[in-house]
C-alpha positions as a Markdown table, in Angstrom:
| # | Residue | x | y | z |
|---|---|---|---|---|
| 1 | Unk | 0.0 | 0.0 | 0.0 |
| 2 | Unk | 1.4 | 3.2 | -1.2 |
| 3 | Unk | 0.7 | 6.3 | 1.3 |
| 4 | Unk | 2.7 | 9.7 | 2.1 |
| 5 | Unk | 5.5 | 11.5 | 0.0 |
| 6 | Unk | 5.7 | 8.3 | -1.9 |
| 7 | Unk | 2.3 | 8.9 | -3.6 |
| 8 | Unk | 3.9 | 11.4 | -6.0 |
| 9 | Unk | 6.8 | 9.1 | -7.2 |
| 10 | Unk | 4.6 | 6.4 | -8.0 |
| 11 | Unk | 1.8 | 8.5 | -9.8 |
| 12 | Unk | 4.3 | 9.6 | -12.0 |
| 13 | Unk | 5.6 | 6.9 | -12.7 |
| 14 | Unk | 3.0 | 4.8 | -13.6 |
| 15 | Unk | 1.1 | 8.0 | -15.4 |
| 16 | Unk | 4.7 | 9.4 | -17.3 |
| 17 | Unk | 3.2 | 9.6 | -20.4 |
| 18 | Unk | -0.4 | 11.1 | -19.5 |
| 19 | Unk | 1.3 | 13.8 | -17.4 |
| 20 | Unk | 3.6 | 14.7 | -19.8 |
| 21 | Unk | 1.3 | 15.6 | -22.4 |
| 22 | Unk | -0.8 | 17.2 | -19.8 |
| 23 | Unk | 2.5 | 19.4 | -19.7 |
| 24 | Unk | 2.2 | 20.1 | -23.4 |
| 25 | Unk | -1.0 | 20.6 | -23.9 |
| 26 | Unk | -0.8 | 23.2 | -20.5 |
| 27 | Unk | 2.6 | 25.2 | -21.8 |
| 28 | Unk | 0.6 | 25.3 | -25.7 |
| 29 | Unk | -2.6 | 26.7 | -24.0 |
| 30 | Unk | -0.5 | 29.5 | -22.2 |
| 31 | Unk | 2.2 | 30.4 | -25.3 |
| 32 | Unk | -1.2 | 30.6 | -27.3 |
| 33 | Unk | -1.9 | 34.3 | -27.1 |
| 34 | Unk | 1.5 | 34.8 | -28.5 |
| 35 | Unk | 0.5 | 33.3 | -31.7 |
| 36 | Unk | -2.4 | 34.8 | -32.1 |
| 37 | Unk | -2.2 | 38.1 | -34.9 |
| 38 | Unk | -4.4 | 40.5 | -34.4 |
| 39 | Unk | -5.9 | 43.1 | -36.9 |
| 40 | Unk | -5.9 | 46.5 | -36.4 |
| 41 | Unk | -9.2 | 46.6 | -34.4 |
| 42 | Unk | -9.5 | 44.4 | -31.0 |
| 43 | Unk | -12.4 | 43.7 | -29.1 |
| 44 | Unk | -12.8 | 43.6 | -25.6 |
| 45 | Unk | -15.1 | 39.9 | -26.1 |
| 46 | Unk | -11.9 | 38.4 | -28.1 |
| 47 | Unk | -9.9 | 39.0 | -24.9 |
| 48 | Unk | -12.5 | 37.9 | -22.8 |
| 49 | Unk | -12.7 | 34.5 | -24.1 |
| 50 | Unk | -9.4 | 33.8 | -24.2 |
| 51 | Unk | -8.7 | 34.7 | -20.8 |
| 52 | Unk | -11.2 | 32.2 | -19.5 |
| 53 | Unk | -9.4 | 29.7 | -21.5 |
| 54 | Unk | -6.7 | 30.6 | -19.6 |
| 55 | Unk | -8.5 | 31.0 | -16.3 |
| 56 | Unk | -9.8 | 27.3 | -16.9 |
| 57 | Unk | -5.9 | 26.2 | -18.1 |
| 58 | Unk | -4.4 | 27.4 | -14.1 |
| 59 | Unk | -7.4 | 25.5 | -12.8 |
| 60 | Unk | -6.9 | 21.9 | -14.7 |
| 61 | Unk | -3.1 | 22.8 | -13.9 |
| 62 | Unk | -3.9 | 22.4 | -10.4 |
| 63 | Unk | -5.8 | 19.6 | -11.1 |
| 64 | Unk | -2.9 | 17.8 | -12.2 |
| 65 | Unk | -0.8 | 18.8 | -9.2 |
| 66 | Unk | -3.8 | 17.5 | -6.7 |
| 67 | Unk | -3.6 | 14.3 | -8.5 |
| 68 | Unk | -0.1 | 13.6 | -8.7 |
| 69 | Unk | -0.2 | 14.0 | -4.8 |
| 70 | Unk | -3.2 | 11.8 | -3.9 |
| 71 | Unk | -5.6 | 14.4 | -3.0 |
| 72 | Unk | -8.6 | 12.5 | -5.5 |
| 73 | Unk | -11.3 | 14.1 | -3.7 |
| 74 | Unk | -10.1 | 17.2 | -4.1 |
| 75 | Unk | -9.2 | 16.4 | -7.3 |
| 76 | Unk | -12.7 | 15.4 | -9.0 |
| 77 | Unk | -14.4 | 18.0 | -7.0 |
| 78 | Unk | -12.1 | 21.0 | -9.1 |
| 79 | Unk | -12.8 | 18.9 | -12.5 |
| 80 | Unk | -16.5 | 19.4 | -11.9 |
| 81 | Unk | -16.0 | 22.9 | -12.0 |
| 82 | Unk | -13.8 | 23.2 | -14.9 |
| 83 | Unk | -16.2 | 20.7 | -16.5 |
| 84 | Unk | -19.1 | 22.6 | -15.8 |
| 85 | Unk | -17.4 | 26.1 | -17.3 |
| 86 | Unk | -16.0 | 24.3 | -20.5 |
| 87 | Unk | -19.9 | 24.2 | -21.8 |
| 88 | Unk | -20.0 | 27.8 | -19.8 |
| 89 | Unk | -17.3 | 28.9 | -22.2 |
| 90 | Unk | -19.0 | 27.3 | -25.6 |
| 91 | Unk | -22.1 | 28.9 | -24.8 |
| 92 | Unk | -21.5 | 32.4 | -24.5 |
| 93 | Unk | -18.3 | 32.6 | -26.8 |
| 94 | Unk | -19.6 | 31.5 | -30.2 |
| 95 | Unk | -23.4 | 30.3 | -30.1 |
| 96 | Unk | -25.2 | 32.8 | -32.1 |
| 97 | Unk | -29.5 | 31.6 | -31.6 |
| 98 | Unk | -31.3 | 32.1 | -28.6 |
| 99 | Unk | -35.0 | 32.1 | -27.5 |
| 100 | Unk | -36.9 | 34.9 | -27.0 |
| 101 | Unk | -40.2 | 34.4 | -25.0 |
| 102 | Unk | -43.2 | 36.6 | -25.7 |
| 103 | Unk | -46.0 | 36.4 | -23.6 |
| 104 | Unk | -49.4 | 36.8 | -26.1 |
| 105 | Unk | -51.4 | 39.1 | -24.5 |
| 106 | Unk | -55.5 | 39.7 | -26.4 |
| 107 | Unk | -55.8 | 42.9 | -26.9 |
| 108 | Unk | -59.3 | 44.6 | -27.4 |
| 109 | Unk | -59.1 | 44.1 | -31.4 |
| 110 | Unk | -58.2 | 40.5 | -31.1 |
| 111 | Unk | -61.6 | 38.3 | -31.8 |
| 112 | Unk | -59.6 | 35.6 | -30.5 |
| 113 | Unk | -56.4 | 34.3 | -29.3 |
| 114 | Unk | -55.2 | 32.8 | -32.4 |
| 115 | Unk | -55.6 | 36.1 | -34.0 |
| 116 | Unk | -53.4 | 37.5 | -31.3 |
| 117 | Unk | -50.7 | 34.8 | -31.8 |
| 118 | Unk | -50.5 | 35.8 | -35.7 |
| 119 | Unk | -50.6 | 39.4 | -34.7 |
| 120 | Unk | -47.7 | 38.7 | -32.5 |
| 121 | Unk | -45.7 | 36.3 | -35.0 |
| 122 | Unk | -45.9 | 39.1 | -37.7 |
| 123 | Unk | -44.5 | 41.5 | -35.3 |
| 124 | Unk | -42.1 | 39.5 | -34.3 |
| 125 | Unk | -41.0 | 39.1 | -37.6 |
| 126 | Unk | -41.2 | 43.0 | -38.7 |
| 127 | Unk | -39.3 | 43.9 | -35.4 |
| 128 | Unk | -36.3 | 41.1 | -35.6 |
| 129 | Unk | -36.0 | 41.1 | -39.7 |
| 130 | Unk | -33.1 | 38.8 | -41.0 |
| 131 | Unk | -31.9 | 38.0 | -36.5 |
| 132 | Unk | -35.2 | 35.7 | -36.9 |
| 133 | Unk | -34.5 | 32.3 | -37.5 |
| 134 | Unk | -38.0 | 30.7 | -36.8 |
| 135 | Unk | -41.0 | 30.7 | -34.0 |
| 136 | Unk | -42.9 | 28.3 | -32.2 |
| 137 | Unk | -45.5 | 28.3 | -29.3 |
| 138 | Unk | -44.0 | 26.8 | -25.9 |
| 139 | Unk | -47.2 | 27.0 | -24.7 |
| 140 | Unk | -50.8 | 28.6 | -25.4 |
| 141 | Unk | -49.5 | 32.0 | -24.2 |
| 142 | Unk | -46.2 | 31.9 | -25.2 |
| 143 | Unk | -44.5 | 32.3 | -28.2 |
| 144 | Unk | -40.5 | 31.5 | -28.4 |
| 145 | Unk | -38.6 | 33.6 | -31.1 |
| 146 | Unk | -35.0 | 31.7 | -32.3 |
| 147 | Unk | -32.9 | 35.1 | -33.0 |
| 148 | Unk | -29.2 | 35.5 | -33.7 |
| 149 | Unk | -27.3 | 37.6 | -31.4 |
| 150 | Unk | -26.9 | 41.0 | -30.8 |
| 151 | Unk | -25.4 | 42.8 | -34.2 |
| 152 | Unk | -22.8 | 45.2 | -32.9 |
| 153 | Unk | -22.9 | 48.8 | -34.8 |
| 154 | Unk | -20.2 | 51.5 | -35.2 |
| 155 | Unk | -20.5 | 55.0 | -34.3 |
| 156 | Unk | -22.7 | 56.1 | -37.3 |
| 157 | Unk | -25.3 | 53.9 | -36.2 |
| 158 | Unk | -24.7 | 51.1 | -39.3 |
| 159 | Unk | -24.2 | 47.4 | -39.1 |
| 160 | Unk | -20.6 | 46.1 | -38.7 |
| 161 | Unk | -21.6 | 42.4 | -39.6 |
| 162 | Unk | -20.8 | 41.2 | -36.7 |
| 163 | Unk | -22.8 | 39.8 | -34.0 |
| 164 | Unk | -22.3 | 39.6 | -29.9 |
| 165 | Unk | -23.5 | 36.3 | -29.0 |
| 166 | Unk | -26.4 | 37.0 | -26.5 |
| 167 | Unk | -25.2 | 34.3 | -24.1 |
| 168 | Unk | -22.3 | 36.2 | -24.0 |
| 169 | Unk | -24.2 | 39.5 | -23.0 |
| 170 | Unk | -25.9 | 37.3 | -20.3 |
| 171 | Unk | -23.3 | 35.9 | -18.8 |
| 172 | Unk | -21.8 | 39.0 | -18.7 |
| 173 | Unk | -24.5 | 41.2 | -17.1 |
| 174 | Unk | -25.6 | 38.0 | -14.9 |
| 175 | Unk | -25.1 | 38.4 | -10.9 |
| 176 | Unk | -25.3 | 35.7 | -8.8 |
| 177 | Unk | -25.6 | 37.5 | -5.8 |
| 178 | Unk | -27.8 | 40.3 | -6.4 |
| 179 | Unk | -30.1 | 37.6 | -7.7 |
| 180 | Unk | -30.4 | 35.7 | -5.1 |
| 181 | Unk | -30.1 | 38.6 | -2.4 |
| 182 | Unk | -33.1 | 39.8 | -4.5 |
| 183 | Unk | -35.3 | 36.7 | -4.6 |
| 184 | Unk | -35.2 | 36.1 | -1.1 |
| 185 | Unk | -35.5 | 39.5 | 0.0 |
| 186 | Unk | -32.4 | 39.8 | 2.0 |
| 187 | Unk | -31.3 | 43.0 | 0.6 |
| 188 | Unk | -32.7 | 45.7 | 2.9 |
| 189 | Unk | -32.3 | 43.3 | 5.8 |
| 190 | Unk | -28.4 | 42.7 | 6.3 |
| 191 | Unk | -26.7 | 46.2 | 6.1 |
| 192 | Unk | -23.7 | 44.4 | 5.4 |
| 193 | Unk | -25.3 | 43.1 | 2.1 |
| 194 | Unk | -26.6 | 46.5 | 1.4 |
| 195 | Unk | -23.6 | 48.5 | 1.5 |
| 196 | Unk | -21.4 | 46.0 | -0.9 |
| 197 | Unk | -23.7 | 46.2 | -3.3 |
| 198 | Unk | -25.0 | 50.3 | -2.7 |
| 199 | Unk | -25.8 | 51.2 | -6.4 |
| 200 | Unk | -29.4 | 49.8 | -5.2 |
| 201 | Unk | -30.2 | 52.4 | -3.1 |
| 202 | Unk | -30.9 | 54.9 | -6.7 |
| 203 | Unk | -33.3 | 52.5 | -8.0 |
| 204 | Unk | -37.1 | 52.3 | -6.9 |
| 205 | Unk | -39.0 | 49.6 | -5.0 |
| 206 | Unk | -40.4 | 48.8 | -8.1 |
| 207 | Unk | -37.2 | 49.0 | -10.1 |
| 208 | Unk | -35.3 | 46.5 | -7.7 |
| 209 | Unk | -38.8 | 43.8 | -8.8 |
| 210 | Unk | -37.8 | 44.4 | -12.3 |
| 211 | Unk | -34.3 | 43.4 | -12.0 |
| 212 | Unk | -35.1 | 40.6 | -10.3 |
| 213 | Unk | -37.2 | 39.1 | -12.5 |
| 214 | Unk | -34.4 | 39.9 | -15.4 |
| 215 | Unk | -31.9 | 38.1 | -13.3 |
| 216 | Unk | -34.4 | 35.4 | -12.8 |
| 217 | Unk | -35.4 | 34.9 | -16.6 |
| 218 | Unk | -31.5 | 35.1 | -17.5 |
| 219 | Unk | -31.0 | 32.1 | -14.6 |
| 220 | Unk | -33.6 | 30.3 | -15.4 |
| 221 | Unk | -33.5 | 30.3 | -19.5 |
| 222 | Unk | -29.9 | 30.4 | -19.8 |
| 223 | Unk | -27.7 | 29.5 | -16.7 |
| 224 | Unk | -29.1 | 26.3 | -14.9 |
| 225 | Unk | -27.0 | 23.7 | -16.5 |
| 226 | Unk | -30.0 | 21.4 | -18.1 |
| 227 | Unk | -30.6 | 25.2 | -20.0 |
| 228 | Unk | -27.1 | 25.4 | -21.1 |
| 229 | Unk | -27.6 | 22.0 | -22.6 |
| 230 | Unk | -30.8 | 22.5 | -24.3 |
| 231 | Unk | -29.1 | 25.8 | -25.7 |
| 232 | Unk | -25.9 | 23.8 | -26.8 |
| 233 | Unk | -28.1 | 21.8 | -28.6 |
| 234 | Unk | -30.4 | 24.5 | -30.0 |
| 235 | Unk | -26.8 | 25.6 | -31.9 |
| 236 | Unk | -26.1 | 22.7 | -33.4 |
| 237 | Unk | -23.2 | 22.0 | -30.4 |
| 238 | Unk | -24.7 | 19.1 | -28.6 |
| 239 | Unk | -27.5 | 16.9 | -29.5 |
| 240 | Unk | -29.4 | 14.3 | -27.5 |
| 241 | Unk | -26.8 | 11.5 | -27.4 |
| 242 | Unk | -24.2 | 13.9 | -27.2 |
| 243 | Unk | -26.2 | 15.2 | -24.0 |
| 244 | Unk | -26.5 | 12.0 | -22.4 |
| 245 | Unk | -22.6 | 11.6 | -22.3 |
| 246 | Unk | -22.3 | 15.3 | -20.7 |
| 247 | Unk | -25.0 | 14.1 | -17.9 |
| 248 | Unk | -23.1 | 10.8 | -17.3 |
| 249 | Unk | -19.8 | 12.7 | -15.7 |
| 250 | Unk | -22.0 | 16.0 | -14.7 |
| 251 | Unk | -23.2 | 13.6 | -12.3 |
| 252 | Unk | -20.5 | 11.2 | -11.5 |
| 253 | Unk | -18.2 | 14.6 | -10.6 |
| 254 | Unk | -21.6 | 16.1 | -9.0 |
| 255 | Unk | -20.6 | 13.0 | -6.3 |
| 256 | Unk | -17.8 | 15.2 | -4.9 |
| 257 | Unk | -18.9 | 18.4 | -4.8 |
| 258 | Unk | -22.2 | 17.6 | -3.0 |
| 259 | Unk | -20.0 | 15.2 | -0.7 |
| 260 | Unk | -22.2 | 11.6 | -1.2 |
| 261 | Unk | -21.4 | 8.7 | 0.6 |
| 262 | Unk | -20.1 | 7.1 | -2.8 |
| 263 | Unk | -17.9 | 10.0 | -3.6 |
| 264 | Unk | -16.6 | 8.9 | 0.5 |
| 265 | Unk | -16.2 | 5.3 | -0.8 |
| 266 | Unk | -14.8 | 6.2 | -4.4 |
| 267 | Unk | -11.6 | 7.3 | -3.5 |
| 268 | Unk | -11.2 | 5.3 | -0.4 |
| 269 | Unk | -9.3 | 1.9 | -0.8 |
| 270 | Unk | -8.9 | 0.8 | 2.5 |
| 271 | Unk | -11.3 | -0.5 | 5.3 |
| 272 | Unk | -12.0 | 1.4 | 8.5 |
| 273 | Unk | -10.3 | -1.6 | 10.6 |
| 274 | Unk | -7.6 | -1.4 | 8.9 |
| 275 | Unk | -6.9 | 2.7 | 9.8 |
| 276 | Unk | -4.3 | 2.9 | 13.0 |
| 277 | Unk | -4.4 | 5.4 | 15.4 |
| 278 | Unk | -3.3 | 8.8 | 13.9 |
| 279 | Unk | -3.8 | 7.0 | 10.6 |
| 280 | Unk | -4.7 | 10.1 | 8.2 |
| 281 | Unk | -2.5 | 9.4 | 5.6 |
| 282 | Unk | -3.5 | 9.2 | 1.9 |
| 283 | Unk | -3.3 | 6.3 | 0.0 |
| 284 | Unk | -2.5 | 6.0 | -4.0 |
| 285 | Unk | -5.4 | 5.0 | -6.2 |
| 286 | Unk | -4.4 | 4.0 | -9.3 |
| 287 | Unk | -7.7 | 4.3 | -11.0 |
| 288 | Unk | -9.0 | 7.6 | -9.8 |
| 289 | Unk | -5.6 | 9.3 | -10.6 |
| 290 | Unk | -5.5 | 7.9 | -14.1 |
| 291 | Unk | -9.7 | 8.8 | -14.2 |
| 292 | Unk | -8.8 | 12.4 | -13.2 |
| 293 | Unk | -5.7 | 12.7 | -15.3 |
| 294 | Unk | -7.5 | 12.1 | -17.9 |
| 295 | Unk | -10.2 | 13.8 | -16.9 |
| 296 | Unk | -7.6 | 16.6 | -17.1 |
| 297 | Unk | -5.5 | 15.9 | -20.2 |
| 298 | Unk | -8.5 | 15.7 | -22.4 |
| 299 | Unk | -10.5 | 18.6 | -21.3 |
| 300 | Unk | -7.1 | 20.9 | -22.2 |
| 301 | Unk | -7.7 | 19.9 | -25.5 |
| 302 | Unk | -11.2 | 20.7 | -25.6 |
| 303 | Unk | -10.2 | 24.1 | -24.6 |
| 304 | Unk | -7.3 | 24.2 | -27.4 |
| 305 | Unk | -9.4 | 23.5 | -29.8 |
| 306 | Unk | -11.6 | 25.3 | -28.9 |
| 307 | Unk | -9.3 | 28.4 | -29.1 |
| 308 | Unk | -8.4 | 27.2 | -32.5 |
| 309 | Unk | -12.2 | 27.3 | -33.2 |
| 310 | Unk | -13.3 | 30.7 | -31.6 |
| 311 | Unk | -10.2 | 32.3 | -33.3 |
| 312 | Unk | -11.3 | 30.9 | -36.7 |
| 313 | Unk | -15.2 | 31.6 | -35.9 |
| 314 | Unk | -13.7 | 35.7 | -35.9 |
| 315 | Unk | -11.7 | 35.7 | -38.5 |
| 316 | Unk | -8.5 | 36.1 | -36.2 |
| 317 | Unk | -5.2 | 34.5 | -37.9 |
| 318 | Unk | -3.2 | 31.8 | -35.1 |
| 319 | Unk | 0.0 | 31.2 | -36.3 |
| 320 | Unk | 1.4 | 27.9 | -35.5 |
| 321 | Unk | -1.7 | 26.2 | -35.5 |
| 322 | Unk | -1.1 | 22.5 | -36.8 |
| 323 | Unk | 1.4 | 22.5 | -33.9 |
| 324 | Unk | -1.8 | 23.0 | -31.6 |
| 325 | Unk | -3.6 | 20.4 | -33.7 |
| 326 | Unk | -1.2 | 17.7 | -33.9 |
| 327 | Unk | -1.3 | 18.3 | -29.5 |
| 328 | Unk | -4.9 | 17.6 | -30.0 |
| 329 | Unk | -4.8 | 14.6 | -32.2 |
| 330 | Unk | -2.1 | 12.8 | -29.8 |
| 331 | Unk | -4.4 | 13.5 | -26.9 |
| 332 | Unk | -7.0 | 11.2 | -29.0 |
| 333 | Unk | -4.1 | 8.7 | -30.1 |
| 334 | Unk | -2.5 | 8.0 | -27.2 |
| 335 | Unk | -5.6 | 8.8 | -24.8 |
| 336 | Unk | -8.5 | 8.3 | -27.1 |
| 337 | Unk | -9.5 | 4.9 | -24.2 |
| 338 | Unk | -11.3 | 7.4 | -22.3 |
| 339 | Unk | -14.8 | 7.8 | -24.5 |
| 340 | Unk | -15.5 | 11.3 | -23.0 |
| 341 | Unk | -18.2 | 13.8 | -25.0 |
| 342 | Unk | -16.9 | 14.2 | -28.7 |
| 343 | Unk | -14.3 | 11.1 | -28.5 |
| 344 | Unk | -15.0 | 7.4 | -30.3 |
| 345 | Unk | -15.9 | 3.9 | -28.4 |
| 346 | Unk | -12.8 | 2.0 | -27.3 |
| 347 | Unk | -13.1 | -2.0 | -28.7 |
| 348 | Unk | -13.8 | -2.8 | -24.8 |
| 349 | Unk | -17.2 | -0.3 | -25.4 |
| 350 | Unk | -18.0 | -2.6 | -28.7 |
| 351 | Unk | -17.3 | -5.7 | -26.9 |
| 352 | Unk | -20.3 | -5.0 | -24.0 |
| 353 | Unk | -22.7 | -3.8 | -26.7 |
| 354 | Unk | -21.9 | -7.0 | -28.3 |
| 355 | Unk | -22.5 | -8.7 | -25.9 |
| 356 | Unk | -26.0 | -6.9 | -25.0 |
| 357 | Unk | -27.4 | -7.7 | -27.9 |
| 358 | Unk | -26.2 | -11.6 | -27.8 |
| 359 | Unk | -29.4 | -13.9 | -26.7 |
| 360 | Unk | -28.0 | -17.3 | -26.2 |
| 361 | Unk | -31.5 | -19.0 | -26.1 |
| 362 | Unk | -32.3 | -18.1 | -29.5 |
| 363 | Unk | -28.3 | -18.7 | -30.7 |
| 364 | Unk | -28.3 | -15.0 | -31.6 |
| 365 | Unk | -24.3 | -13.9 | -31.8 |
| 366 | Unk | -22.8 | -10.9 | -32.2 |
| 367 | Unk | -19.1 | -9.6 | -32.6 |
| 368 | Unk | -17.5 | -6.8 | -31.6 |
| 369 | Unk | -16.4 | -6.0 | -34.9 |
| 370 | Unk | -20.4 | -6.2 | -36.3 |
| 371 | Unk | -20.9 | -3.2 | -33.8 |
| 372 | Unk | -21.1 | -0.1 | -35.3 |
| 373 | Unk | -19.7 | 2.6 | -33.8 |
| 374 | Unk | -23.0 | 4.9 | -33.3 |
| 375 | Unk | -25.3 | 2.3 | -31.6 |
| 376 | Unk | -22.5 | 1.6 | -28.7 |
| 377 | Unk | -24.5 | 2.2 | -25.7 |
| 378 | Unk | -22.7 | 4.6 | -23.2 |
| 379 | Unk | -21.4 | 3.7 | -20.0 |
| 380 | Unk | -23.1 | 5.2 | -16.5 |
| 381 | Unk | -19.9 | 5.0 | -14.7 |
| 382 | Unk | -16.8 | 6.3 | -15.6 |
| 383 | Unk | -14.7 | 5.0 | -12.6 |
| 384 | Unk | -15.9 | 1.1 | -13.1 |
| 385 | Unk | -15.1 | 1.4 | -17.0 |
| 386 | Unk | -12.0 | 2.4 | -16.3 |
| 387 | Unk | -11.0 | -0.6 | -14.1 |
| 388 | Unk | -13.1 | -2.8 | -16.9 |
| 389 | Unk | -10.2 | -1.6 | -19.5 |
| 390 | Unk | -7.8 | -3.1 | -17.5 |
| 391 | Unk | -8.9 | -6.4 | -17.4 |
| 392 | Unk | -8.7 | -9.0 | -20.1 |
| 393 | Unk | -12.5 | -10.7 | -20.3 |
| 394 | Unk | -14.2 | -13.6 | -22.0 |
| 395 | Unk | -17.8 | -13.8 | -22.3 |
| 396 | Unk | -18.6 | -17.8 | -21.9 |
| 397 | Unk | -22.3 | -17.4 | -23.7 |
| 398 | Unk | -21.3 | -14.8 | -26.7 |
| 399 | Unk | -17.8 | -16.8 | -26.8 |
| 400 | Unk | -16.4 | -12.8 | -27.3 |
| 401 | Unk | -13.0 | -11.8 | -26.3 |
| 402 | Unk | -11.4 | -8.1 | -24.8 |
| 403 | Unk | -7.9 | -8.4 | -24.4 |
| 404 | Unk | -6.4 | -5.3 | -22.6 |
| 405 | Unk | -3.8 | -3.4 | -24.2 |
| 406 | Unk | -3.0 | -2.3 | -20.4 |
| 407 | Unk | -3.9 | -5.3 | -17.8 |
| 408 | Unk | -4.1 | -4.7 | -14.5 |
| 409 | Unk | -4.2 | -7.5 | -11.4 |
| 410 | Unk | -5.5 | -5.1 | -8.7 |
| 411 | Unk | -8.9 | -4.1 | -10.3 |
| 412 | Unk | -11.2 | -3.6 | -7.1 |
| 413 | Unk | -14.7 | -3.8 | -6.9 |
């Protein structure tokens, strides 16, 4: 059993290679802005992103150094944040639809409430021209308008082409504290509370009800996570399988952050009878520092390329870019075992789906290699797949093999 100082020499050396790319890919994401050629007009939102990239690069950086010295709780509970941000970060940086809501409201020249909703829906369409991608009705009272994002204009007033995500505006304007300060009236009851955020004090009672229910809607339609989701998908980001796989680790990290009794057991490997007196010390894991280093290694490449991406998406030139690529493509290479969101199956993925879909009373057999890539089912459990790679298996009734490219002996339960 591996515990104290020597933690670090042996996650290293049975990780070398992961944690040397994590290296590269780290040193890449921060010698990034270097490469990056601007024209003769910057905007603040360019900046912006990139420093979030960079904000979210320190934080997997520490990641990496929690892991290397055992501390896995820690660990997974930081990844869940990083995670969380990464779809933070695609959101408001270059998804251009979002839903409007209109509430239809009968006026007195409306015979009826169907007339009112076509009343509306023309409106909508004369006010929101070409930023009007289509409409549908949520419910009987509300419309939903798909626009693109806020166009900016120059100082004459006329339209530069280019468009400010509204996410983006959102996120920006959003306040976590006043909202909830707001919402549960708090504000005029801790002084405290009041002073720190003073600038109330020139708005009206009824002024303060307004901006709460702004920073309500904005919450509620764009910030929860199952929202962000929906809006990924709405711009062609995520779909419904892809959606799945985001939920699978949202809520296998979610373990550590809200302290469960499995995230307790999860990175605990020994028994309680087994802890001596002043026995604190941490003990190595294997499995849940390979999970979270590669938690971390492939995350830096989704923010890479996602650099890459945003960079292209404004017409900003990035020198050296196939040397950011190729980074990315060895991350899938050498890494590409761990079936994250955007990844392939590994053959051990095709091997359980084969064996799913086996029935040995009706002499029904299927291979691995009959499997095709988009109906592998994914996994609920990211830690026990793991260990599952590292075994070699035989299935007796579907007489299919997985032989391990990496075996293990000390798979646990």
């Amino acid at each position: 059993m591996v515990t104290g100082t020597d933690i670090q020499t042996v996650t290293q050396t049975e990780h070398e290679r992961l944690i040397n790319l994590i290296e590269e890919l780290i040193a890449a994401i921060k010698r990034l802005p270097d490469d990056v050629e601007w024209g003769e007009t910057s905007y603040m939102e360019d900046v912006e992103i990139l420093n979030f990239i960079r904000i979210q690069t320190l934080s997997l950086q520490n990641v990496k150094e929690n892991a290397v010295r055992g501390y896995y709780r820690d660990t997974f509970h930081l990844i869940r944040m990083v995670y969380e941000a990464y779809f933070v970060l695609r959101l408001v940086s270059t998804c251009d639809k979002y839903p409007f809501r209109i509430k239809i409201k009968r006026g007195q020249h409306d015979p009826s409430l169907e007339h009112a909703r076509n009343r509306t829906a023309q409106e909508v369409q004369r006010v929101f021209g070409n930023r009007l991608v289509r409409t549908y009705m949520e419910d009987k009272n509300t419309l939903v308008a798909i626009l693109r994002g806020i166009p900016v204009v120059d100082s004459q007033g006329q339209d530069t082409g280019i468009i400010v995500p509204y996410y983006y505006q959102a996120w920006h304007d959003f306040r976590p504290v006043e909202y909830h300060l707001r919402r549960d009236g708090l504000q005029d009851r801790i002084p405290t509370l009041r002073f720190l955020t003073g600038e109330w004090a020139a708005f009206s009672k009824k002024m303060k009800i307004n901006l709460r229910e702004d920073y309500g809607l904005i919450y509620k339609y764009f910030l929860t996570f199952d929202k962000i989701l929906d809006n990924l998908c709405l711009n062609g980001i995520l779909n419904k399988k892809l959606s799945t796989r985001v939920l699978v680790h949202y809520n296998f990290l979610s373990n550590f952050s809200h302290s469960t009794s499995d995230s307790i057991s999860l990175v605990s490997t020994r028994r309680i009878t087994e802890i001596t007196p002043g026995g604190l010390s941490i003990i190595y894991n294997h499995y849940s520092s390979e999970l979270a280093l590669l938690y971390t290694c492939h995350l830096l490449s989704m923010h890479l390329q996602h650099a890459i991406f945003y960079l292209r998406w404004r017409a900003i030139k990035l020198k050296n870019k196939r040397t950011y690529q190729s980074l990315c493509r060895r991350v899938e290479d050498d890494f590409g075992y761990f079936w994250f969101i955007f990844n392939k199956p590994h053959q051990y993925d095709r091997y359980t789906q084969a064996n799913r879909k086996c029935n040995y009373r009706k002499q029904i057999f299927y291979r691995p290699e009959d499997i095709r890539l988009g109906d592998v089912r994914y996994y609920d459990d990211p830690l026990y797949r793991l260990k599952q790679l590292h075994q070699s298996q035989n299935e007796l009734t579907s007489r299919n093999s997985y032989m391990s490219p990496f075996p293990r002996n000390d798979v646990l339960p």
